[in-house]
FIKE-907908 format. One line per 3 residues: number of its first residue (from 0); their letters; for each residue x, y negated, z negated of N, C-alpha, C. Coordinates in Angstrom, 1 decimal. Layout:
N
NUM) A) X/Y/Z/X/Y/Z/X/Y/Z | ...
***
This chain:
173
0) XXX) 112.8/-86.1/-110.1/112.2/-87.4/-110.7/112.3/-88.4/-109.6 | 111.1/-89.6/-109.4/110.8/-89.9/-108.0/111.8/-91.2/-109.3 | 111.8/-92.4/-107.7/112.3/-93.8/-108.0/111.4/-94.7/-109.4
3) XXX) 112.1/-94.9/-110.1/111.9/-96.0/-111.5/111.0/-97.0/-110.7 | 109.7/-97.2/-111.6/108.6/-97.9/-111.6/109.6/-99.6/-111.8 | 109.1/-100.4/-110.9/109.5/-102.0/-111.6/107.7/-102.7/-112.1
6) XXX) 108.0/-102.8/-112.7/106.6/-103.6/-113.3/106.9/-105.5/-112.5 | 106.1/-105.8/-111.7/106.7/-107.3/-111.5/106.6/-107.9/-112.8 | 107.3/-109.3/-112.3/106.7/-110.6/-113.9/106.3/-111.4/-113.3
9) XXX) 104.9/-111.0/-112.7/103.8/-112.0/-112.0/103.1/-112.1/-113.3 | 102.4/-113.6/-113.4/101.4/-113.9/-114.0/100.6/-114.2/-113.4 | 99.4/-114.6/-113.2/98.0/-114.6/-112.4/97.1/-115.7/-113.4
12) XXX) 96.7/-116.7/-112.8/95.6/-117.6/-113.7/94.4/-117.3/-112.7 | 93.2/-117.6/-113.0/92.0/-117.6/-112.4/90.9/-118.4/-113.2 | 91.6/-119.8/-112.8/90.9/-121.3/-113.3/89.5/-121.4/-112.7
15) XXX) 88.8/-120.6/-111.5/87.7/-121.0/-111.2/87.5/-122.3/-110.0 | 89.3/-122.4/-109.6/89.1/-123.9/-108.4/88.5/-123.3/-107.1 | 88.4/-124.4/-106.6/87.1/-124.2/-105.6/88.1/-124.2/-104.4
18) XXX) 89.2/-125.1/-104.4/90.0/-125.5/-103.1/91.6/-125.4/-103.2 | 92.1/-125.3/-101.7/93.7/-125.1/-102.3/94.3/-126.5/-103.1 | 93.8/-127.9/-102.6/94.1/-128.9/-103.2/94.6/-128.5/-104.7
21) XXX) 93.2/-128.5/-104.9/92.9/-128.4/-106.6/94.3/-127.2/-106.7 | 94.0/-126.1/-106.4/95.3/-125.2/-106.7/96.8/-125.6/-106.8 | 97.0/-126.1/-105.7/98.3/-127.1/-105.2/98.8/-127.5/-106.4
24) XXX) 97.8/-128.6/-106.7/97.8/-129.8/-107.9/98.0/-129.1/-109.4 | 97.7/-127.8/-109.6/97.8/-127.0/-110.8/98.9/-126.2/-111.0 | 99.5/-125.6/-109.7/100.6/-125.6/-109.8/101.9/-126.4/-109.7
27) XXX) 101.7/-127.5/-109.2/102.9/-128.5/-109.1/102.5/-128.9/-111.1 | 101.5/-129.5/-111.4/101.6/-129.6/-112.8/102.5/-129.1/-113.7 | 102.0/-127.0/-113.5/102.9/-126.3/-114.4/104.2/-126.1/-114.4
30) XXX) 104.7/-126.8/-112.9/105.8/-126.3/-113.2/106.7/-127.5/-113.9 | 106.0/-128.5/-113.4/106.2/-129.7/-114.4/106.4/-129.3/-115.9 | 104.8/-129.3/-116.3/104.9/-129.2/-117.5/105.5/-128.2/-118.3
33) XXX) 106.0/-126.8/-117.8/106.6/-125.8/-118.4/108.1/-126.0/-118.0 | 108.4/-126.8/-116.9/110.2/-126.9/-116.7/110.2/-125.6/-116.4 | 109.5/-124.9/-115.4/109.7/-123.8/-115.1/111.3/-123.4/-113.6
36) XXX) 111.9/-122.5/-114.3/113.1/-121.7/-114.0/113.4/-122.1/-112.1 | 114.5/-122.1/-111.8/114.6/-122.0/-110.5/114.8/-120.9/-110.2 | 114.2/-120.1/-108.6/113.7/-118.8/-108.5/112.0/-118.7/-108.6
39) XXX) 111.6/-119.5/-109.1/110.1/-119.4/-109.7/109.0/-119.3/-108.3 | 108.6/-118.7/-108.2/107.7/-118.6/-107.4/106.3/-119.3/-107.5 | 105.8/-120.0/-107.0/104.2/-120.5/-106.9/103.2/-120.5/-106.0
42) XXX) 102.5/-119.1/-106.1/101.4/-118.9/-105.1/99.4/-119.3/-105.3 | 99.5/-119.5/-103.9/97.6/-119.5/-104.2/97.4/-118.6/-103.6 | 96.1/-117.8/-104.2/95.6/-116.2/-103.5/93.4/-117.0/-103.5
45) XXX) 93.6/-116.1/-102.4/91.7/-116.6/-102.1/91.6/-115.2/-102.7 | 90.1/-115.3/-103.5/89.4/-114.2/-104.3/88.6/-114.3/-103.6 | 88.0/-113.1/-103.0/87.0/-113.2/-102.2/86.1/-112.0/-102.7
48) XXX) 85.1/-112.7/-103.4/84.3/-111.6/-104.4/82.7/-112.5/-104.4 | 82.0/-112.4/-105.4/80.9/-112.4/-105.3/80.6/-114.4/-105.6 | 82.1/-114.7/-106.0/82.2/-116.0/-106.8/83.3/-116.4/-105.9
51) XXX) 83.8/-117.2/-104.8/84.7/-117.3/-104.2/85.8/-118.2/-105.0 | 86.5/-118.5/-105.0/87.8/-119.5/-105.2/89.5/-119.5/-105.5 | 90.2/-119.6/-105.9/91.5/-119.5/-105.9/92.2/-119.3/-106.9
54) XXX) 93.3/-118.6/-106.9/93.7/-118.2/-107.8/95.2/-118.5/-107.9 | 96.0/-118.7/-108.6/97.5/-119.2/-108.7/98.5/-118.3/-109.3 | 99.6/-117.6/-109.0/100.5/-116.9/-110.0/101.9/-117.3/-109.7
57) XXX) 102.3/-117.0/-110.9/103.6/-117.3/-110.9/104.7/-116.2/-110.6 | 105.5/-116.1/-109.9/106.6/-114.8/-110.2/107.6/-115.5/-110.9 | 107.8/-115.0/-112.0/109.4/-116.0/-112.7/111.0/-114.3/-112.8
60) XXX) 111.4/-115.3/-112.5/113.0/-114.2/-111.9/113.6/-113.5/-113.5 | 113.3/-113.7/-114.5/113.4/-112.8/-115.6/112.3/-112.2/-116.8 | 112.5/-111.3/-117.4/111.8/-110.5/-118.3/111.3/-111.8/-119.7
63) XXX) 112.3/-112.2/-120.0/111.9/-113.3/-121.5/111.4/-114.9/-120.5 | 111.6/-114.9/-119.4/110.8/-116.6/-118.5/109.2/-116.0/-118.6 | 109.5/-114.5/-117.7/107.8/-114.3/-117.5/107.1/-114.1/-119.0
66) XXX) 107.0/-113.7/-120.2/106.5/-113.4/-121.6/106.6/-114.5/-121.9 | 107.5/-115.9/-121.6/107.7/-117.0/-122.2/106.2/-118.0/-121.8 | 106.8/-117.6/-120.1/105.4/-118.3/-119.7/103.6/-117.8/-119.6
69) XXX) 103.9/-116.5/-119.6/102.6/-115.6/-119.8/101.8/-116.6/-121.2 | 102.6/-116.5/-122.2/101.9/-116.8/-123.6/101.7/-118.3/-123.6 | 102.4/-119.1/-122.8/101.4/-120.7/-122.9/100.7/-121.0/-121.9
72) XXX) 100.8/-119.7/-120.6/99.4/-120.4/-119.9/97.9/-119.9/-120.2 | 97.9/-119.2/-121.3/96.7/-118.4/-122.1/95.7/-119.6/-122.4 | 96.2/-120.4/-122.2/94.3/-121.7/-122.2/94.4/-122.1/-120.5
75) XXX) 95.3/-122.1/-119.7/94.5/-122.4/-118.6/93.7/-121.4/-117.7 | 93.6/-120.2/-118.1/91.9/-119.5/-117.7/92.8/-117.7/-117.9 | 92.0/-117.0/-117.3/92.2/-115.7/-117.6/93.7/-115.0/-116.9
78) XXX) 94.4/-114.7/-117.3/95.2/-114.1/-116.9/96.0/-112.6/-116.6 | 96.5/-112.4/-115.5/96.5/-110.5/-115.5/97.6/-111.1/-114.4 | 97.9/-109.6/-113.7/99.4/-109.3/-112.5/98.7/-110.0/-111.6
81) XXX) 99.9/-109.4/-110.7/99.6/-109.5/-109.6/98.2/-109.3/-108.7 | 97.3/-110.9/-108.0/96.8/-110.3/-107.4/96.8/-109.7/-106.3 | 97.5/-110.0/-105.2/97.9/-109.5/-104.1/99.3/-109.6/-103.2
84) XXX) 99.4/-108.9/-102.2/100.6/-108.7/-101.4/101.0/-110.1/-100.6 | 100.2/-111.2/-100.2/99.8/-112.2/-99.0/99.6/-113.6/-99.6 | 100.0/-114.2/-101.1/100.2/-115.1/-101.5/100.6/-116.1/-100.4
87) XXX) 100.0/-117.7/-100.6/100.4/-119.3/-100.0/101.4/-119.3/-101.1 | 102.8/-119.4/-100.4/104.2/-120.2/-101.8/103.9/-122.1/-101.5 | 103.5/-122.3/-102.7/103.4/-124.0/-103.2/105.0/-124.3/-103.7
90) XXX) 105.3/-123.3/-104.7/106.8/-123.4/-105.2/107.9/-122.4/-104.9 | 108.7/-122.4/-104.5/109.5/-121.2/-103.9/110.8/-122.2/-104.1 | 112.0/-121.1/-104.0/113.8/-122.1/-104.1/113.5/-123.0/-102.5
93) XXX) 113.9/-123.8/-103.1/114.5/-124.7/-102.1/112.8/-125.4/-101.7 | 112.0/-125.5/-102.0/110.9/-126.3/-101.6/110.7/-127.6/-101.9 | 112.0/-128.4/-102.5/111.7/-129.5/-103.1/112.5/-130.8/-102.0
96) XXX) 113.4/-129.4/-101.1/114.1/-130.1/-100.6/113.0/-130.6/-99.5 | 112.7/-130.2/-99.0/111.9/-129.8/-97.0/110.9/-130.7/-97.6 | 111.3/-131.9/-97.1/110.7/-133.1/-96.8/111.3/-133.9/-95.8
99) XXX) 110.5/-134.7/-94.9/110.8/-135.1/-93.5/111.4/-134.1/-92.8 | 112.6/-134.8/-92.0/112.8/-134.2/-90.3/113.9/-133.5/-90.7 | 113.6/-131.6/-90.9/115.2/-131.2/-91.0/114.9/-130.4/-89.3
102) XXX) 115.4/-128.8/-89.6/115.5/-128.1/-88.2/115.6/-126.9/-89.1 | 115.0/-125.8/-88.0/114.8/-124.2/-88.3/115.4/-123.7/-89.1 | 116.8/-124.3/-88.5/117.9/-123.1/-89.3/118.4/-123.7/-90.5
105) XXX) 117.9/-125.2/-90.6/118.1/-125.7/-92.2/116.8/-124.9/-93.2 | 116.0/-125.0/-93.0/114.4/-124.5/-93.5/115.4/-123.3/-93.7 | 115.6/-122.3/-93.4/116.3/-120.7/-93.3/117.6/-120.6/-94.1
108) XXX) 118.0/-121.5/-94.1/119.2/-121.8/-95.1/119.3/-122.3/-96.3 | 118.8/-122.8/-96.4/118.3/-123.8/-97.9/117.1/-123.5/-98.5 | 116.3/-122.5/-98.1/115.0/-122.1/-99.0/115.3/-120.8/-99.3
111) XXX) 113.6/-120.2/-99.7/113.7/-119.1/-99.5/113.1/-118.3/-98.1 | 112.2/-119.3/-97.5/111.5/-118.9/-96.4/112.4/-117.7/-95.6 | 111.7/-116.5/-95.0/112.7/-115.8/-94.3/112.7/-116.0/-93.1
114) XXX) 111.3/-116.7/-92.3/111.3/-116.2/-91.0/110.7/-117.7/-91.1 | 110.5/-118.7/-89.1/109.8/-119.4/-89.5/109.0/-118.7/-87.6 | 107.8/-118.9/-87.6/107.2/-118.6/-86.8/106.6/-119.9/-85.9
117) XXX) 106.0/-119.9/-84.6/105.4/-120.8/-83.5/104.0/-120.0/-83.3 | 102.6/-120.5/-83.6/101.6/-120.3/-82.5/101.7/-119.8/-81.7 | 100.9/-119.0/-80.9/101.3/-119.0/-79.6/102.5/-118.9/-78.9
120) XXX) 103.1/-118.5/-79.6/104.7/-118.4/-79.3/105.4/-117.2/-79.5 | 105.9/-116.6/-78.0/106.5/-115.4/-78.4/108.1/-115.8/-79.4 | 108.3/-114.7/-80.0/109.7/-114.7/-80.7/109.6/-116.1/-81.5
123) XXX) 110.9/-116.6/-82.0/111.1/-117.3/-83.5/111.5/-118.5/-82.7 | 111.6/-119.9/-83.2/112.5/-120.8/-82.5/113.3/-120.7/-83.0 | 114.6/-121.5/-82.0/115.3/-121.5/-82.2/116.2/-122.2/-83.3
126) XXX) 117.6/-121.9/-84.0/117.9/-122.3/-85.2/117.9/-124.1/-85.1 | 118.2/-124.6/-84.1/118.2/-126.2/-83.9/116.9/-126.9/-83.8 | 115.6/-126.4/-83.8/114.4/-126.8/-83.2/114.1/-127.5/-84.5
129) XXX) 113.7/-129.1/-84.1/113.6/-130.1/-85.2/111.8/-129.8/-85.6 | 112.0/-129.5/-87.1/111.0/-129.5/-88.0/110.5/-130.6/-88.7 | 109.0/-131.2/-88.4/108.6/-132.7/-88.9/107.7/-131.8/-90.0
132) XXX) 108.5/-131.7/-91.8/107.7/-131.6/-92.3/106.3/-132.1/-93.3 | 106.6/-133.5/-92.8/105.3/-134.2/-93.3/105.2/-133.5/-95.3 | 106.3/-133.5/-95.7/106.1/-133.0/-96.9/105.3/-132.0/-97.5
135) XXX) 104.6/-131.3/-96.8/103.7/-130.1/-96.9/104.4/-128.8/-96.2 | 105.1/-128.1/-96.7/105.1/-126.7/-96.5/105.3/-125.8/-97.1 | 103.9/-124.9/-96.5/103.3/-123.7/-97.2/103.3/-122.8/-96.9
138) XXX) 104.5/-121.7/-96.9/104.4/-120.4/-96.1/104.1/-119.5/-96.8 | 103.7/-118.7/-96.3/103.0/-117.4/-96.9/104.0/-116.2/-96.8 | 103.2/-115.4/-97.8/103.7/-113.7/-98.0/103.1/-113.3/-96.6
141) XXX) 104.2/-112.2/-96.2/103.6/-111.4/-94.5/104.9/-110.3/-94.4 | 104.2/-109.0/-95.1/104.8/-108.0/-95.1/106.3/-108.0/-96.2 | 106.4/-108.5/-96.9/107.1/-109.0/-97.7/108.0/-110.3/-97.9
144) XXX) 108.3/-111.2/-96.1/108.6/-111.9/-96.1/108.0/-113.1/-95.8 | 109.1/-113.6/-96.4/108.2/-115.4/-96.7/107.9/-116.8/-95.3 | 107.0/-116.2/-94.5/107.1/-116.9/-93.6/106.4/-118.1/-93.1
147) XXX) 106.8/-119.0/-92.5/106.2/-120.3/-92.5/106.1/-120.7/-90.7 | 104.3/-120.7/-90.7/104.0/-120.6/-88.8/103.7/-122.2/-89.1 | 104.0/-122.5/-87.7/104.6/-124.3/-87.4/103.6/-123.8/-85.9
150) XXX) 103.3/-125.0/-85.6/102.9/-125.3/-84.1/103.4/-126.3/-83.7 | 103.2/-126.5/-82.4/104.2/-127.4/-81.4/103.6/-128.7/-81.9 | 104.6/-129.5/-81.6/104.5/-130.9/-81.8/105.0/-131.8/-80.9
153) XXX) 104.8/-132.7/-80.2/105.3/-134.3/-79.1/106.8/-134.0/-79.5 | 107.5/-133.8/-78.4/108.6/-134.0/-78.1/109.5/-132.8/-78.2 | 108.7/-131.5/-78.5/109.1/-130.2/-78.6/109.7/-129.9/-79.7
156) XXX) 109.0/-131.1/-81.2/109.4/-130.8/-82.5/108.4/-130.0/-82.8 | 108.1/-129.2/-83.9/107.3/-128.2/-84.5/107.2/-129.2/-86.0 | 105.3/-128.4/-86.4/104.9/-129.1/-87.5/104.5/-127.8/-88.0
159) XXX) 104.5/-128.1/-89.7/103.5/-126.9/-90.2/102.1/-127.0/-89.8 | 102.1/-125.5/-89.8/100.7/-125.0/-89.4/99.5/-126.6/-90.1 | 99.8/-125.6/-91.9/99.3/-126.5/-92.4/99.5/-127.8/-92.7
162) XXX) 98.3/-128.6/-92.5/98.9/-130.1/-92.4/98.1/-130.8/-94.2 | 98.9/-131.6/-94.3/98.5/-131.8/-96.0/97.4/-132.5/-96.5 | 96.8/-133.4/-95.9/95.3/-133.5/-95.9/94.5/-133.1/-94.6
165) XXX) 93.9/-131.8/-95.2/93.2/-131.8/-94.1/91.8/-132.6/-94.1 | 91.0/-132.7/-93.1/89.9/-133.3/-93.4/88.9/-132.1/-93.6 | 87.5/-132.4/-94.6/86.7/-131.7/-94.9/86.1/-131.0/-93.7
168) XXX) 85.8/-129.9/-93.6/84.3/-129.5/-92.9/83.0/-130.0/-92.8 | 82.9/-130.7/-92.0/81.5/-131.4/-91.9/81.9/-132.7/-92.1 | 82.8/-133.3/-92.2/82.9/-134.3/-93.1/82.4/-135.7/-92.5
171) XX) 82.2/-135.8/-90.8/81.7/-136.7/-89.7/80.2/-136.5/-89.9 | 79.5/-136.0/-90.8/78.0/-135.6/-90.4/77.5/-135.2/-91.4
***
């Protein structure tokens, strides 16, 4: 008999938004509005199909959280598992904290993030290397851990990759 199946307790919405904004904003909502569990996970996944846009799931860390929350997010759009391996985390432990100026090995200690990565940069920085997080950080799934790529910044601080308003494409023209 091979190894016991785990079924995750992902939930999956697919509201039809166009942008991660809008996604962001849908998830910071629910977890508002549902008082959702610490542990809770909050991803956006790109659907890249015939209709492009985003999609949001939740992983909640018990069997009666995820059936609790499965059954009241049944009006915000269609729901199923997991969509994929490579989720953006919006909500993850410790994300509430990583705001302004901490450093690597704080981000690694106090979240969940596992790894934090540099551009262009061989190997990890180092655990002191001051992090300006401009209140935006979004690290992603990458081979199962949760990692957040930063690029260099003035004074040999690192920023997230992603920066929190980006501006539009095209938006000069």
């Amino acid at each position: 008999m091979g190894p016991a199946l785990v079924t995750p307790r992902v939930v999956t919405l697919d509201p039809g938004l166009r942008d991660l904004r809008a996604a962001d904003h849908l998830l910071l909502s629910l977890a508002a509005e549902l008082a959702l569990p610490e542990g809770t996970f909050g991803c956006t996944h790109l659907v890249r199909d015939d209709r492009p846009r985003v999609a949001v799931s939740l992983a909640l860390p018990t069997d009666a959280e995820f059936t609790a929350v499965r059954d009241r997010l049944a009006a915000h759009g269609t729901a199923y598992g997991r969509p994929d391996a490579v989720g953006r985390a919006v909500l993850f432990p410790g994300a509430a904290a990583l705001t302004g100026t901490t450093t690597v090995g704080d981000v690694l200690a106090t979240s969940a993030i596992d790894r934090v990565t540099v551009l262009g940069a061989p190997g990890e920085p180092a655990a002191g290397t001051t992090l300006l997080t401009r209140g935006h950080v979004r690290p992603q799934w990458q081979d199962g851990a949760l990692v957040l790529v930063c690029m260099p910044a003035a004074g040999g601080t690192l920023v997230p990759f992603e920066v929190p308003d980006p501006t539009p494409c095209c938006a000069d023209h």
